[in-house]
N, C-alpha and C positions, 0 to 999 in steps of 0.2 A: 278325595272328593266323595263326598256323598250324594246320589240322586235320589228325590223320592217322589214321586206321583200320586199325590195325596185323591185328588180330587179329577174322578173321570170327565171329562169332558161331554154336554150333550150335543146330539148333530149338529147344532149349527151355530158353535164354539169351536175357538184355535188355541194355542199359545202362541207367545211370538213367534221360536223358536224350538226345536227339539232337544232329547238330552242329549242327541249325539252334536248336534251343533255346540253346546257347550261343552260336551268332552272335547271337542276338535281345536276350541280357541283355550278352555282353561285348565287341557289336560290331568295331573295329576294334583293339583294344588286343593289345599287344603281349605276346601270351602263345601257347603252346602248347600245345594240346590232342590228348592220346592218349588213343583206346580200344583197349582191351586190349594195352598194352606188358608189362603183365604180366598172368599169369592172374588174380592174387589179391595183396592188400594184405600185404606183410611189413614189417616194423621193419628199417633198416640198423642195421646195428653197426656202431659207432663203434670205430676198433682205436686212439683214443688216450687212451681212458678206461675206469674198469669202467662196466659197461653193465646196466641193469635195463630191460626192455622194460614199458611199461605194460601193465595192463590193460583190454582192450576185450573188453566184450559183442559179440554183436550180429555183422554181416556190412561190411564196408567197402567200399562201396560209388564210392568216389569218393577223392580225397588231392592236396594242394597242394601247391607249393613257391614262394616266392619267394625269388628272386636277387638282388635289388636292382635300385635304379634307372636302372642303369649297367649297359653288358654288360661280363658279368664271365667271365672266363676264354674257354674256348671256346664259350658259353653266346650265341644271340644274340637272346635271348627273355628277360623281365623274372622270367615264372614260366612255371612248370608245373602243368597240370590233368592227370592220369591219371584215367580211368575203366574199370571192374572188370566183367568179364563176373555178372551173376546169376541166377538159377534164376529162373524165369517160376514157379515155384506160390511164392516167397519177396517177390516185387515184383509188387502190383499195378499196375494202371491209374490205379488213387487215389495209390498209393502215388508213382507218376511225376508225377502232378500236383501234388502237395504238393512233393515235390524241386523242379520247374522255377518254381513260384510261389514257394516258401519261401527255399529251402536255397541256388540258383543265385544269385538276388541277394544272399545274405550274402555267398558267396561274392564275389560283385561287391566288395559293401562293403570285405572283408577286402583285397583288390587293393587297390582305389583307397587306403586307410586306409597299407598298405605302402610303395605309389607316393608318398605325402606325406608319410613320415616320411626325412629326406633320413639322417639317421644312420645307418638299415639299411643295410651294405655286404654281410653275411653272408647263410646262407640262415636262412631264416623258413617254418615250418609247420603249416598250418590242419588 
């Protein structure tokens, strides 16, 4: 596991979560975790297809990727966790709690679930 803290936080910005909450739930596994690689969650565009971005409510607070089970290309990590600077009056203290009890282990689930499908060669996203 890699952790990196790209991007310092100013006063009155959170992350969801901390890196120790993510070493707690995704211990030793072979993933990478940044906070704040980027400011805020946008959709890639794909330049070899027409491209319709979905629609999302809400603030994104978080975003996966998985690579496969193999290192693949220059890649030497299985996936990727990004995490999103947020407003401190938009995320509470409950709200962080429910993310590291709830949401953090799905995420777990959704790895491990990826890690077992040996098919997956391409990327995959939560």
């Amino acid at each position: 596991m890699k952790i990196k803290i790209i991007r310092k936080l100013n006063p009155h910005e959170k992350y969801a979560c901390t890196p120790k909450d993510i070493r707690n739930i995704f211990g030793n596994e072979n993933v990478s975790i940044d906070f704040g690689l980027k400011r805020n969650f946008e959709f890639e565009k794909p330049s070899f297809r027409k491209y319709k971005k979905p629609h999302i409510e809400g603030t994104v607070i978080t975003s996966a990727s998985f690579y496969g089970s193999e290192k693949v290309d220059y890649r030497d990590y299985t996936a990727l966790i990004l995490f999103y600077a947020i407003k401190d009056i938009r995320y509470s203290e409950e709200c962080r709690k429910v993310f590291v009890e709830n949401y953090l282990p799905l995420m777990y689930e959704w790895y491990q679930k990826m890690m077992k499908n040996s098919s997956i060669t391409s990327l995959s996203r939560l």
